[in-house]
FIKEKOL-437414 format. One line per field, with one value per atom (N, C-alpha, C, CB): atom name; residue number from 0; x, y, z; residue in three letters. Coordinates in steps of 0.02 Angstrom, whole numbers. Glycine has a CB too. Layout:
% FIKEKOL-437414
at: CA; ...
i: NUM; ...
xx: X; ...
yy: Y; ...
zz: Z; ...
aa: ala; ...
This chain:
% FIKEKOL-437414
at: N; CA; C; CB; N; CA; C; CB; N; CA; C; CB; N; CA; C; CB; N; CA; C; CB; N; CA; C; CB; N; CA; C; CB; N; CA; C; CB; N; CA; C; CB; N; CA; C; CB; N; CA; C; CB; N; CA; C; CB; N; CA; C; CB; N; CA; C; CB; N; CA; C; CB; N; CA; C; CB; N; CA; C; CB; N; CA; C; CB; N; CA; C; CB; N; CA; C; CB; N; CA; C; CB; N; CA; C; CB; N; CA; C; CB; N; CA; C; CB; N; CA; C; CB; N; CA; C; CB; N; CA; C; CB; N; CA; C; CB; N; CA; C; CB; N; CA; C; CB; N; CA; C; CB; N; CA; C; CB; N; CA; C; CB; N; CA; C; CB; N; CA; C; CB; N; CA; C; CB; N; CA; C; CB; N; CA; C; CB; N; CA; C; CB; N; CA; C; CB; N; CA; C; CB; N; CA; C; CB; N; CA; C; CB; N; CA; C; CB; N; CA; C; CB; N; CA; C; CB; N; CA; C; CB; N; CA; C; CB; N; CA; C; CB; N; CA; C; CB; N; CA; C; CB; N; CA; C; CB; N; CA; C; CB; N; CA; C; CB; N; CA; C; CB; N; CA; C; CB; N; CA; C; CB; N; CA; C; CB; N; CA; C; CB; N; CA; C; CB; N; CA; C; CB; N; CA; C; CB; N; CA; C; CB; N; CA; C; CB; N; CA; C; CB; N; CA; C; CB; N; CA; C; CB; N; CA; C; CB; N; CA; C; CB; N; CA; C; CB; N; CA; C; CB; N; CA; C; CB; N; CA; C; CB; N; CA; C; CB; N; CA; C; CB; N; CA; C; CB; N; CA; C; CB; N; CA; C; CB; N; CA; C; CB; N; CA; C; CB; N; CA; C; CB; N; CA; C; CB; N; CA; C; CB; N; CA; C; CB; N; CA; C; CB; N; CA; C; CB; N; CA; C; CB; N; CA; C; CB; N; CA; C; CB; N; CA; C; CB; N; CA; C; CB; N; CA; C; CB; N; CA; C; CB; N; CA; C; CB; N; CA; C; CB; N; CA; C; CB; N; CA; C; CB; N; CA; C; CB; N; CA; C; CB; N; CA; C; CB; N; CA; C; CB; N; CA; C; CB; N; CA; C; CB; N; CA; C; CB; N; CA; C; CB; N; CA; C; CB; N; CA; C; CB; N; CA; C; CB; N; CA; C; CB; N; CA; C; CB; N; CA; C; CB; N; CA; C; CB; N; CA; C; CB; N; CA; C; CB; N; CA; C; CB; N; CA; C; CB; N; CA; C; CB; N; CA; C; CB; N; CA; C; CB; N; CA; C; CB; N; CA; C; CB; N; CA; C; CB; N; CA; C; CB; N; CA; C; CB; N; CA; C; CB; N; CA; C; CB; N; CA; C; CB; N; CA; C; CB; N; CA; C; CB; N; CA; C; CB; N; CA; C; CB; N; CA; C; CB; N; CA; C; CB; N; CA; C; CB; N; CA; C; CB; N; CA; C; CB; N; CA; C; CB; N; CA; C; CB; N; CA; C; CB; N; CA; C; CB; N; CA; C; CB; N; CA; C; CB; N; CA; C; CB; N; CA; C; CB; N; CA; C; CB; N; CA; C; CB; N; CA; C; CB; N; CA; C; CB; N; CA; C; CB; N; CA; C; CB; N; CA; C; CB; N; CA; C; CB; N; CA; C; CB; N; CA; C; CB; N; CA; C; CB; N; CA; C; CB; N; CA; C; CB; N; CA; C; CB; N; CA; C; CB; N; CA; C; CB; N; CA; C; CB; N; CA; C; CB; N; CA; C; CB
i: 0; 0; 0; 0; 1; 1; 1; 1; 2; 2; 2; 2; 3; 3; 3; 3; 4; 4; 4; 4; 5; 5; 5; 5; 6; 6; 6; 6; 7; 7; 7; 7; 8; 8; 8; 8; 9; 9; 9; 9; 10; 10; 10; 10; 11; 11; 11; 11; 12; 12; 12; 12; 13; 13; 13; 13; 14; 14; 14; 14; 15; 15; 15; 15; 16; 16; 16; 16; 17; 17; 17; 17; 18; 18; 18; 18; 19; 19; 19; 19; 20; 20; 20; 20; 21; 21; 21; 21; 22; 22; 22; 22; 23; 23; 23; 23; 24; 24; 24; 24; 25; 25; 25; 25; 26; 26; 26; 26; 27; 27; 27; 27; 28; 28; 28; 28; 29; 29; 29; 29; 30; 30; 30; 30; 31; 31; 31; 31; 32; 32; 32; 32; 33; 33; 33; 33; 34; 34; 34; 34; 35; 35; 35; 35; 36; 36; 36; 36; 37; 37; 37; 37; 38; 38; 38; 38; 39; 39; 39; 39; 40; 40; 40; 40; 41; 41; 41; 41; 42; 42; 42; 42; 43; 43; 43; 43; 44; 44; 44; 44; 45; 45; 45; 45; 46; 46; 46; 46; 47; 47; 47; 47; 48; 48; 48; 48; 49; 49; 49; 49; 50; 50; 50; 50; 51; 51; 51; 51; 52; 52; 52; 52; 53; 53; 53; 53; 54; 54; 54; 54; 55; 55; 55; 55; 56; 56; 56; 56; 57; 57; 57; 57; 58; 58; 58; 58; 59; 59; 59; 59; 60; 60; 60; 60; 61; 61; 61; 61; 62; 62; 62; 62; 63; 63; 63; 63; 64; 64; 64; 64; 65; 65; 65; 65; 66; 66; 66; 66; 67; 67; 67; 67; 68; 68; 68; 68; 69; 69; 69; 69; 70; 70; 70; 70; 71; 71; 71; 71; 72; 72; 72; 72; 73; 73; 73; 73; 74; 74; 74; 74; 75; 75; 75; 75; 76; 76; 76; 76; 77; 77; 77; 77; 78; 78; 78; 78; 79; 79; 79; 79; 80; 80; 80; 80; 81; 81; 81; 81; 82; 82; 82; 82; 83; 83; 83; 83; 84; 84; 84; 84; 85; 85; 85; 85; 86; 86; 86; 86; 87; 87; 87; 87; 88; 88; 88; 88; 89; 89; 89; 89; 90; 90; 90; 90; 91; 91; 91; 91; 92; 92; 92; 92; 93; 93; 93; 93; 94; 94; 94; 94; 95; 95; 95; 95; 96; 96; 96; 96; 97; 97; 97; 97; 98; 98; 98; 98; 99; 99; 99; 99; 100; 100; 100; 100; 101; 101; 101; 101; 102; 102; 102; 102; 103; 103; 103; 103; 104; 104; 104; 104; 105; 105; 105; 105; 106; 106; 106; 106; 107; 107; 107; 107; 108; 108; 108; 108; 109; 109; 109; 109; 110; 110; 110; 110; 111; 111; 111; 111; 112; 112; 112; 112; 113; 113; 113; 113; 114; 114; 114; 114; 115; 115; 115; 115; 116; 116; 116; 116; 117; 117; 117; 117; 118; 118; 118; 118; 119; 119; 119; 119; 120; 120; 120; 120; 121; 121; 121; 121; 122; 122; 122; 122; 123; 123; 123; 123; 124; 124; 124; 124; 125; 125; 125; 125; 126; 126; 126; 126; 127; 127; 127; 127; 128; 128; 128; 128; 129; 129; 129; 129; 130; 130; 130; 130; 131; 131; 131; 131; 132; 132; 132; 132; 133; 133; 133; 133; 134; 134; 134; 134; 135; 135; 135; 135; 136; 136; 136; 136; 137; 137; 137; 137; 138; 138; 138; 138; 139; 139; 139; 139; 140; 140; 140; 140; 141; 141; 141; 141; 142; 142; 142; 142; 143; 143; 143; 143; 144; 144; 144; 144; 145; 145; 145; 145; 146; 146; 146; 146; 147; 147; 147; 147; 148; 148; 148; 148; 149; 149; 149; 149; 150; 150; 150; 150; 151; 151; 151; 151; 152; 152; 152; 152; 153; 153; 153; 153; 154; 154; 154; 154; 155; 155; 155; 155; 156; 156; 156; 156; 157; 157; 157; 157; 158; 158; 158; 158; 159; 159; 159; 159; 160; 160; 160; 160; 161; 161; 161; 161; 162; 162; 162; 162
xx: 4001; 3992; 4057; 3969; 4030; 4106; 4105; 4120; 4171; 4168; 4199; 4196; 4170; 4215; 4286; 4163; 4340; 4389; 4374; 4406; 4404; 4398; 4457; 4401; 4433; 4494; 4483; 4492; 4543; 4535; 4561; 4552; 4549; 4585; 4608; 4547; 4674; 4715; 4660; 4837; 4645; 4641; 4699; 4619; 4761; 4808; 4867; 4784; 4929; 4990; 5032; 5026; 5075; 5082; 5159; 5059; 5189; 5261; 5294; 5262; 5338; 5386; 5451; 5393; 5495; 5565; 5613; 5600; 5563; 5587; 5612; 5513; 5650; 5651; 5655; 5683; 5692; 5673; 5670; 5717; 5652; 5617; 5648; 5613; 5725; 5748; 5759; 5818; 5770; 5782; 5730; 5816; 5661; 5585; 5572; 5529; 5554; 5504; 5447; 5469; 5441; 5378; 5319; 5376; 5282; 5243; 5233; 5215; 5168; 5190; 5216; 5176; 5204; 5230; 5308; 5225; 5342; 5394; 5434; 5389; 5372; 5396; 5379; 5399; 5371; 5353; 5380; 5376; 5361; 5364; 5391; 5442; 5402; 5429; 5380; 5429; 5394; 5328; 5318; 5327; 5270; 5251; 5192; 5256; 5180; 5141; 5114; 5168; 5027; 4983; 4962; 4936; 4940; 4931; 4866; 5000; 4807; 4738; 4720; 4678; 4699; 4711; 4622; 4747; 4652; 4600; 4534; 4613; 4529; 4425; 4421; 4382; 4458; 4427; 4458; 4456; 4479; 4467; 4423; 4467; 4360; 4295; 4280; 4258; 4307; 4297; 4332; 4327; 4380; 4445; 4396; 4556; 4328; 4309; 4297; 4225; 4308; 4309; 4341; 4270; 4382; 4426; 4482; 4470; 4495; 4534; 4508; 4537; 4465; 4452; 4452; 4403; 4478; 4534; 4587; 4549; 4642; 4688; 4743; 4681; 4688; 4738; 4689; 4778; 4714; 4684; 4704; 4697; 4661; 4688; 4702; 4603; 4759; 4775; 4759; 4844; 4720; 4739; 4768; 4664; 4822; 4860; 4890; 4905; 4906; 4952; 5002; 4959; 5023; 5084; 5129; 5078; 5135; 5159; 5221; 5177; 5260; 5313; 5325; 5365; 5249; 5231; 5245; 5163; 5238; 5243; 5206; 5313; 5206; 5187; 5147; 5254; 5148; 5118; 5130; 5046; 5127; 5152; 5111; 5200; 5072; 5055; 5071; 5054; 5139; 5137; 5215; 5115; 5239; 5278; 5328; 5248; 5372; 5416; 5400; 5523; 5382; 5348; 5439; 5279; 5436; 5499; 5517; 5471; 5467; 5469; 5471; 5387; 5468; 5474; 5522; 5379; 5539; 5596; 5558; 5694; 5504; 5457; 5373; 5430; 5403; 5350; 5273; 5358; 5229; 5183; 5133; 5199; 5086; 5015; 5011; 4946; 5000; 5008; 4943; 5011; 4895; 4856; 4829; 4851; 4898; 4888; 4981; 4865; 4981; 5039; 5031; 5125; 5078; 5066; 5101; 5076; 5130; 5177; 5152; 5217; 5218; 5163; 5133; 5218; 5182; 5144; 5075; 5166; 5023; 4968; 4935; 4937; 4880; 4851; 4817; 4816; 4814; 4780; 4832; 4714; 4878; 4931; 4913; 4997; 4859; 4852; 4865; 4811; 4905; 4908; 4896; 4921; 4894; 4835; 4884; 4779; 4886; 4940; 4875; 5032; 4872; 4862; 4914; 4828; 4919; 4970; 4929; 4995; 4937; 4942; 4929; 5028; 4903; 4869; 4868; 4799; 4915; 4930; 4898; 5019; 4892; 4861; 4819; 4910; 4756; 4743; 4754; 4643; 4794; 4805; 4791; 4851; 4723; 4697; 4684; 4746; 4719; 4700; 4794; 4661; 4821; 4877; 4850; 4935; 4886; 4882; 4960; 4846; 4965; 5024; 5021; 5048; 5060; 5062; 5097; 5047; 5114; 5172; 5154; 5181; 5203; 5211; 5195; 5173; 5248; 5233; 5274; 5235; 5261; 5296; 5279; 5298; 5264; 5243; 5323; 5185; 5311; 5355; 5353; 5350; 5417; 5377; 5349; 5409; 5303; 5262; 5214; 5297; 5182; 5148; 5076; 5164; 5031; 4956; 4908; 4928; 4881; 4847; 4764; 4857; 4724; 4644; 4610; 4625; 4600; 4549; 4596; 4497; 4556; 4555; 4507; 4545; 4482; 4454; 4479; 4493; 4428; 4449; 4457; 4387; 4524; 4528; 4466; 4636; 4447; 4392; 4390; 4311; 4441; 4433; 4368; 4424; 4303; 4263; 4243; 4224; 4279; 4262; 4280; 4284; 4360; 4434; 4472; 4480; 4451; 4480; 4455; 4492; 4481; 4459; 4495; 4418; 4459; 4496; 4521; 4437; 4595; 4605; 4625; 4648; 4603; 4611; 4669; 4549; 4676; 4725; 4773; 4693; 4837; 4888; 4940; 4970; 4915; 4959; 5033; 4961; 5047; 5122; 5156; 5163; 5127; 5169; 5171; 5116; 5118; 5139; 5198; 5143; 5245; 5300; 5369; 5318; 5335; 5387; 5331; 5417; 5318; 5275; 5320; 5218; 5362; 5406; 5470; 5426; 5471; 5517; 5504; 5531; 5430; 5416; 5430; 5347; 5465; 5504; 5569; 5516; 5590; 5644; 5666; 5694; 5626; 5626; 5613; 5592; 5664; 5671; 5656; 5744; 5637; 5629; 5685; 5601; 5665; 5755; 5712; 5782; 5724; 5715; 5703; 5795; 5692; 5630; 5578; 5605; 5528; 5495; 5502; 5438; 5548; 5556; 5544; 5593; 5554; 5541; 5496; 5605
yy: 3752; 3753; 3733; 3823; 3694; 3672; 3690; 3573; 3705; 3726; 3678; 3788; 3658; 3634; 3680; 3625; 3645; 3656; 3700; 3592; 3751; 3793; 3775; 3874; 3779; 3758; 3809; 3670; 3853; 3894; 3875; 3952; 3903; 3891; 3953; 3855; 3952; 4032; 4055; 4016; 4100; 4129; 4142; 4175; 4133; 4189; 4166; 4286; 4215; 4211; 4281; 4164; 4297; 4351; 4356; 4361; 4394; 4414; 4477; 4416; 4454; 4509; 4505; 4483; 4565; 4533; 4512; 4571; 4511; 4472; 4389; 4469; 4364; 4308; 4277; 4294; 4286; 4273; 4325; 4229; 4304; 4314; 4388; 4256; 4361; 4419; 4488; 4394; 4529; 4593; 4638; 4577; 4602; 4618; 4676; 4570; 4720; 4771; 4738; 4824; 4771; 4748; 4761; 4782; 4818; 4835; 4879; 4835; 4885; 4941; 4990; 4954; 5015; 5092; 5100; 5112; 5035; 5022; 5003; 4974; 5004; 4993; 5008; 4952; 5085; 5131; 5132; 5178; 5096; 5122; 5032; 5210; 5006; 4928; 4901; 4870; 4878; 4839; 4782; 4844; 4735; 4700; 4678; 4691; 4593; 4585; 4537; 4567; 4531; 4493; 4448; 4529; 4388; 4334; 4297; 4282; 4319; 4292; 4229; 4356; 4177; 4119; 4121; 4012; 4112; 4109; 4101; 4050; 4063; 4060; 4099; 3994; 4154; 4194; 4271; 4168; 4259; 4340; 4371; 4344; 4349; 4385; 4428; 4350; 4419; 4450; 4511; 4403; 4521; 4591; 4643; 4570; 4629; 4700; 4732; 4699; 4790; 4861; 4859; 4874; 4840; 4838; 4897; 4736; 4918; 4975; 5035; 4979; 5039; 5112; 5145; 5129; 5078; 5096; 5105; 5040; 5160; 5157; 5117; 5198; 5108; 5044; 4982; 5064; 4937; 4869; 4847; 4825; 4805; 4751; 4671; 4736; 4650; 4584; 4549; 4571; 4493; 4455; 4384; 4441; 4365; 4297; 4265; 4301; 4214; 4165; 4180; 4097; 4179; 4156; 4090; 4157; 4082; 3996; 4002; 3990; 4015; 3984; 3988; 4004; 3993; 3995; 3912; 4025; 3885; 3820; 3821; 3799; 3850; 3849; 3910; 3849; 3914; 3983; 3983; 3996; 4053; 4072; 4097; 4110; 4119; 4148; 4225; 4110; 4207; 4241; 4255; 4226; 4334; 4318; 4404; 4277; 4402; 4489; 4533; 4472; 4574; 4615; 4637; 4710; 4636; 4668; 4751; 4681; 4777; 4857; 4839; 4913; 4802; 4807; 4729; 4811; 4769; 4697; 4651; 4723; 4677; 4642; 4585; 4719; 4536; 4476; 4518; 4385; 4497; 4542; 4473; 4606; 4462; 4424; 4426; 4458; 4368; 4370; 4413; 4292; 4411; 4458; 4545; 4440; 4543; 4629; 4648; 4666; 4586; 4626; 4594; 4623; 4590; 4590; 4546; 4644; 4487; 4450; 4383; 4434; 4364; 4300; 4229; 4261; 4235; 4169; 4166; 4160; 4170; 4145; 4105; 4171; 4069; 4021; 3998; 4024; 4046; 4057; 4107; 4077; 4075; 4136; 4161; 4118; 4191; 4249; 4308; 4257; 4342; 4411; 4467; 4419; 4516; 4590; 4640; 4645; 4657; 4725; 4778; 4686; 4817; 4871; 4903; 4928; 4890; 4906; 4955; 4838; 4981; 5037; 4988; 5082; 4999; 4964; 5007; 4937; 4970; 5039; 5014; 5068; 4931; 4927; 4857; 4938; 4868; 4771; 4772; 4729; 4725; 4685; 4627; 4687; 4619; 4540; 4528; 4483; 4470; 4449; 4461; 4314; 4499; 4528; 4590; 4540; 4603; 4671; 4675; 4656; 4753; 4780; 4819; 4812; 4808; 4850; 4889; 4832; 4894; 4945; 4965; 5011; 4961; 4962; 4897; 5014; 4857; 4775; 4733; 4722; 4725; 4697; 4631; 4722; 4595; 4531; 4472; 4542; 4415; 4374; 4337; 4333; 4332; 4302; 4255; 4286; 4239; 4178; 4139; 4142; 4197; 4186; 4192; 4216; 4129; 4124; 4186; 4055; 4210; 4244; 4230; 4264; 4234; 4221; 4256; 4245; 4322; 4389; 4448; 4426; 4481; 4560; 4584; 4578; 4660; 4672; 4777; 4618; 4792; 4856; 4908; 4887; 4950; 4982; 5059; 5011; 5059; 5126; 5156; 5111; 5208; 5262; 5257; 5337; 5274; 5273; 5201; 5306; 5180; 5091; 5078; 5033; 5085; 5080; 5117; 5051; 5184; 5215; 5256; 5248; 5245; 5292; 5320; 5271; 5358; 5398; 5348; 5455; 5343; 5304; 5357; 5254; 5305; 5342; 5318; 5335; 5216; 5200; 5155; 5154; 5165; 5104; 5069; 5171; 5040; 4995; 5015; 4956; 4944; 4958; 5001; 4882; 4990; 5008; 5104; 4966; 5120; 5210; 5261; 5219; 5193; 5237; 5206; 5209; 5163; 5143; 5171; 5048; 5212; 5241; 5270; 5306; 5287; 5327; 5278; 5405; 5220; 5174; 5111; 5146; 5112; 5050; 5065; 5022; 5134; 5139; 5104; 5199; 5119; 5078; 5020; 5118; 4982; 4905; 4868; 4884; 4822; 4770; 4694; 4778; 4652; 4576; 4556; 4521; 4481; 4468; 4384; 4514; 4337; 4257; 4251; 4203; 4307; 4270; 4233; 4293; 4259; 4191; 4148; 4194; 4132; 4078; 4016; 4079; 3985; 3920; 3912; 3891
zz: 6050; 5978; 5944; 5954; 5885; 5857; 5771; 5870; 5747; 5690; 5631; 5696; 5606; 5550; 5516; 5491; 5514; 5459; 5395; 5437; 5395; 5333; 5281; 5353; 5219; 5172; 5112; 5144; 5090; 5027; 4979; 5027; 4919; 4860; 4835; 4811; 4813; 4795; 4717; 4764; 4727; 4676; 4621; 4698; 4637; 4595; 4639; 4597; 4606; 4633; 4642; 4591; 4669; 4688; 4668; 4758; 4633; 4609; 4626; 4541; 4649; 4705; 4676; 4796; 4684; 4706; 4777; 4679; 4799; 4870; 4857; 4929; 4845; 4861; 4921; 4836; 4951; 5030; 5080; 5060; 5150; 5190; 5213; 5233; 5248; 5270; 5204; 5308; 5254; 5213; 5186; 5158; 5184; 5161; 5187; 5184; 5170; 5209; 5244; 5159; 5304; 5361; 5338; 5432; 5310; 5274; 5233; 5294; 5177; 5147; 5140; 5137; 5213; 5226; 5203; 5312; 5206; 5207; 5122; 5259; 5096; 5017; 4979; 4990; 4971; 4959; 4872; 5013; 4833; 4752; 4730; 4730; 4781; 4760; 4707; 4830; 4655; 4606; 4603; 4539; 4605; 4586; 4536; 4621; 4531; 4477; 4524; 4403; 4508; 4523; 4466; 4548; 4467; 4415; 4440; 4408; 4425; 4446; 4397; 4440; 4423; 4356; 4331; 4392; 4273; 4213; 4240; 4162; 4267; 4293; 4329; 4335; 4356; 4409; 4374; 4499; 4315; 4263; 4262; 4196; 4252; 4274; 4321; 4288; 4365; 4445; 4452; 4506; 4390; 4400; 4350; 4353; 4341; 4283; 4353; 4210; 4315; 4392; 4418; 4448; 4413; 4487; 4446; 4521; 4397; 4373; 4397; 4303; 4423; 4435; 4489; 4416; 4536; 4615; 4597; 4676; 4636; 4648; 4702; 4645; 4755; 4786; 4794; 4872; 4834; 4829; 4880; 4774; 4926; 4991; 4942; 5071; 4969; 4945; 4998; 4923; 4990; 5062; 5036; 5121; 5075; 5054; 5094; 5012; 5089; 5141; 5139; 5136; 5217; 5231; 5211; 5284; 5163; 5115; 5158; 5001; 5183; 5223; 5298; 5198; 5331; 5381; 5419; 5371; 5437; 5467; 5530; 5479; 5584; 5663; 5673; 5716; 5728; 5756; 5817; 5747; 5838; 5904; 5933; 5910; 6001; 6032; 6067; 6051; 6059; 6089; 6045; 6160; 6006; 5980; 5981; 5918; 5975; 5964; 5887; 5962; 5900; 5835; 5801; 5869; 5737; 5697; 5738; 5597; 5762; 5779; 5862; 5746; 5892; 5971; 6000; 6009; 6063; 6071; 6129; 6106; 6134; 6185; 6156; 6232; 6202; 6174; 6189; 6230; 6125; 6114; 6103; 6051; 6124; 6092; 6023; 6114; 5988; 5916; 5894; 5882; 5904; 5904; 5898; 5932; 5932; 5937; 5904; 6053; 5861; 5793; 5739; 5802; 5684; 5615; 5597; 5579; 5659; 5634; 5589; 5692; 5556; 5502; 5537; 5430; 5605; 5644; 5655; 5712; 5630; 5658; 5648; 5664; 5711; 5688; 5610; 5730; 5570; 5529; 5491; 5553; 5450; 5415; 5364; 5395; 5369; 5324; 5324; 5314; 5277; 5272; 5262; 5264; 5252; 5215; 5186; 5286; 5146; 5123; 5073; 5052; 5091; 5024; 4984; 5044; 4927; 4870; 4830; 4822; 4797; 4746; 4673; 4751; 4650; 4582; 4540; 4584; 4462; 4430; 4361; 4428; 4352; 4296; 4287; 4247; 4264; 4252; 4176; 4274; 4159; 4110; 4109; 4096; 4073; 4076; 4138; 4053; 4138; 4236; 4271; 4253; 4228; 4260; 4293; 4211; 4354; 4411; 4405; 4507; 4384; 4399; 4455; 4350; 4525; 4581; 4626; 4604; 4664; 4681; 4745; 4631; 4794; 4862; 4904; 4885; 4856; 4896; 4951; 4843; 5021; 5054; 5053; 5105; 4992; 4980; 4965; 4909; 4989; 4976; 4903; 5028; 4851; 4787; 4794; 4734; 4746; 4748; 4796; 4740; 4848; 4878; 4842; 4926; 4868; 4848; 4874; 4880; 4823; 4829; 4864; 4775; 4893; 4930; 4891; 5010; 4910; 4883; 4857; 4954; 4841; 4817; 4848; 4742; 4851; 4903; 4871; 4987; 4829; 4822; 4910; 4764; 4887; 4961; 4945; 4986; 5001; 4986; 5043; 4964; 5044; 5107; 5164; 5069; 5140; 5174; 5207; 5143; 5199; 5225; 5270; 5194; 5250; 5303; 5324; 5287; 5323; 5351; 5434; 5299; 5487; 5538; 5583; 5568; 5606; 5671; 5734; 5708; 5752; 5780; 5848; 5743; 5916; 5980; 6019; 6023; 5998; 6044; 5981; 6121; 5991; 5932; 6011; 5839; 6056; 6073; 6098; 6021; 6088; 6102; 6039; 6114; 5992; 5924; 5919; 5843; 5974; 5991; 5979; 6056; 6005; 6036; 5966; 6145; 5904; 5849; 5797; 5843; 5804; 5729; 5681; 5741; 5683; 5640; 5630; 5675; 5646; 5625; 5563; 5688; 5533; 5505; 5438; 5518; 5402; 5342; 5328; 5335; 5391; 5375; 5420; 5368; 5438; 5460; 5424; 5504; 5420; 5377; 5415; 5347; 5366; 5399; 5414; 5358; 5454; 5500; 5486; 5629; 5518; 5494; 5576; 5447; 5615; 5664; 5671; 5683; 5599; 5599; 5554; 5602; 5537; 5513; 5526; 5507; 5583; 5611; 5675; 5625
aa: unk; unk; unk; unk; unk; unk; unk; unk; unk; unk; unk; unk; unk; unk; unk; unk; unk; unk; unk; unk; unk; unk; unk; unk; unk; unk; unk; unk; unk; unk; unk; unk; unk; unk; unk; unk; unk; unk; unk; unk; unk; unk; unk; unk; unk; unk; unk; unk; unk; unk; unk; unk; unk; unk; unk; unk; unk; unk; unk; unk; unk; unk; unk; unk; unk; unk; unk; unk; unk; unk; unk; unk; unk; unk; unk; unk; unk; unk; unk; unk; unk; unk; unk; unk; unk; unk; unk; unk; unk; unk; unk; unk; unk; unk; unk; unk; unk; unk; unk; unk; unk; unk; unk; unk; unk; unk; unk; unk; unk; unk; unk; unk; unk; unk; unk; unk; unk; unk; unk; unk; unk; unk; unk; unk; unk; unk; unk; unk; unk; unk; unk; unk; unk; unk; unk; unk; unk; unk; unk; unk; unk; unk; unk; unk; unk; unk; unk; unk; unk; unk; unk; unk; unk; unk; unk; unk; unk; unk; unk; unk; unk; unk; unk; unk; unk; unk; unk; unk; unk; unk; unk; unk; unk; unk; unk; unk; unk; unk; unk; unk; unk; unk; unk; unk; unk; unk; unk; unk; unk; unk; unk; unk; unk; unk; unk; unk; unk; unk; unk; unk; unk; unk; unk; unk; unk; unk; unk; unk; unk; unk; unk; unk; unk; unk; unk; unk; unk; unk; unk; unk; unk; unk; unk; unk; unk; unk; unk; unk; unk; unk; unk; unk; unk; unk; unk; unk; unk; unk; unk; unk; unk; unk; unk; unk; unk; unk; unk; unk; unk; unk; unk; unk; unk; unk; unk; unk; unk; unk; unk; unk; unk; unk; unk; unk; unk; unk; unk; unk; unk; unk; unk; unk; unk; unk; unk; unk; unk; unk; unk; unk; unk; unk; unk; unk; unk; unk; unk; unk; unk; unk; unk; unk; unk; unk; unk; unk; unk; unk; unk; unk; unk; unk; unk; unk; unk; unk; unk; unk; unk; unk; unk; unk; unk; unk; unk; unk; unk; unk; unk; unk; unk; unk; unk; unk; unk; unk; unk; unk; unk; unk; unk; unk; unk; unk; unk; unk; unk; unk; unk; unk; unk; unk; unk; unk; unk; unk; unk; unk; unk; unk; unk; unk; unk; unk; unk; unk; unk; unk; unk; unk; unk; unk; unk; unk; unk; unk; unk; unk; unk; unk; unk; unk; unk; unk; unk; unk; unk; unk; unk; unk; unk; unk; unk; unk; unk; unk; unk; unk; unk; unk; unk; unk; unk; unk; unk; unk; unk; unk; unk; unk; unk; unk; unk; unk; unk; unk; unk; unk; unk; unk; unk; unk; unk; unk; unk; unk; unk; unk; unk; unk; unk; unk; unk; unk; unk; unk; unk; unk; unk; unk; unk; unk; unk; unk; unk; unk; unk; unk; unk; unk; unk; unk; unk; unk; unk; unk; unk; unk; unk; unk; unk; unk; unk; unk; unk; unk; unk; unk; unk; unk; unk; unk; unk; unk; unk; unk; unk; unk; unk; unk; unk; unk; unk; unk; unk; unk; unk; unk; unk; unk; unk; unk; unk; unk; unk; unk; unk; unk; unk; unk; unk; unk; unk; unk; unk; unk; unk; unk; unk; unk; unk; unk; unk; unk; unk; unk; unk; unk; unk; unk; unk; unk; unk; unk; unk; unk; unk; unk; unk; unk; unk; unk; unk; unk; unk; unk; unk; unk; unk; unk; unk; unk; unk; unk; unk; unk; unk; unk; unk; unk; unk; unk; unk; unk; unk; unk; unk; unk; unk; unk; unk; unk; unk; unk; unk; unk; unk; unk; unk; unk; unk; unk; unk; unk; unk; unk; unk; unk; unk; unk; unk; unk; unk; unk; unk; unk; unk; unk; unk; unk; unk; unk; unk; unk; unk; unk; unk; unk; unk; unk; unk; unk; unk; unk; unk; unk; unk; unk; unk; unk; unk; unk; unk; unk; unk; unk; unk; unk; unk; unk; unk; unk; unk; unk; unk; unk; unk; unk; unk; unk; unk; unk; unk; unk; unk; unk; unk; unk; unk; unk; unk; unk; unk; unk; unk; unk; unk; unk; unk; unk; unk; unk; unk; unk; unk; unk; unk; unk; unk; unk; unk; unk
C-alpha cells in the first residue's frame, strides 16, 4: 500500500521568548510559569469559541528548524542513542511537536499561555483542548526515561539537534 504525501497549513504562530534553540526547556514540566502568546490567523478565529473554558490546551506544531531526521538519536535526559521513536526529540521523520501549556486567556484569536517550551515563531497545526479523562492514564512501563524522571525541570536544550 502506498500513501500519498501529506501537506499542512499552519493555522497560527506561536510566540515565545526563546529565541534560539539552546538553553530552551525540554518540556513543559520544565517551564513551569514561562508565558507565551498564540496568534491564530483570522479565518480560523471561529474555531477558538470554547476553547476558554479549558484550562490547559495541547499545541501541536512544527519543528520549523528541523532539517533531517534521525533514527536513531540521544534524548536531552539520557547519554545513550535511543530510537527516535521512543523519545521526544525534534528529529523526526515528521517534525512535529506536542506541548500542553496552561491557557490563561482568549483574546480574539490571541491565546495567552503559560508553561511554554516552544521555540519563537514556530507554526502552529492544531489546538486540541487537554481533558483529563482523555489523556490521562495509569502508566505501567516509562522506558529508558525511568531512571531521569526527576531531572526534566531542570534540563535545558543544547544544539544537538541542530543539524
Amino acid at each position: 500500500m502506498t500513501v500519498d504525501p501529506i501537506s499542512f497549513k499552519p493555522i497560527g504562530i506561536i510566540y515565545t521568548q526563546f529565541k534560539e534553540v539552546s538553553g530552551m526547556p525540554i518540556q513543559p514540566a520544565g517551564a513551569l510559569g514561562v508565558p507565551g502568546t498564540v496568534e491564530v490567523f483570522p479565518s480560523y478565529e471561529p474555531g477558538l469559541a470554547d476553547l476558554d473554558g479549558f484550562s490547559h490546551i495541547l499545541l501541536i506544531y512544527l519543528f520549523h528548524q528541523v532539517n533531517n531526521f534521525q533514527l536513531t538519536v540521544t534524548p536531552f535526559l539520557d547519554s545513550e542513542p535511543r530510537g527516535v521513536f521512543a523519545t521526544r526529540a525534534p528529529k523526526r521523520p515528521n517534525p512535529i511537536g506536542i506541548s500542553v501549556v496552561k491557557l490563561l486567556a482568549v483574546e480574539g484569536r490571541f491565546l495567552k499561555i503559560e508553561n511554554v517550551d516552544i521555540l519563537d515563531g514556530t507554526p502552529l497545526l492544531d489546538i486540541k483542548p487537554f481533558i483529563p479523562d482523555f489523556d490521562q492514564f495509569e502508566v505501567e512501563k516509562l522506558g529508558w526515561y525511568n531512571r531521569h524522571q526527576r531531572k526534566v525541570g531542570e534540563m535545558r536544550s543544547d544544539q544537538r539537534f541542530k543539524e
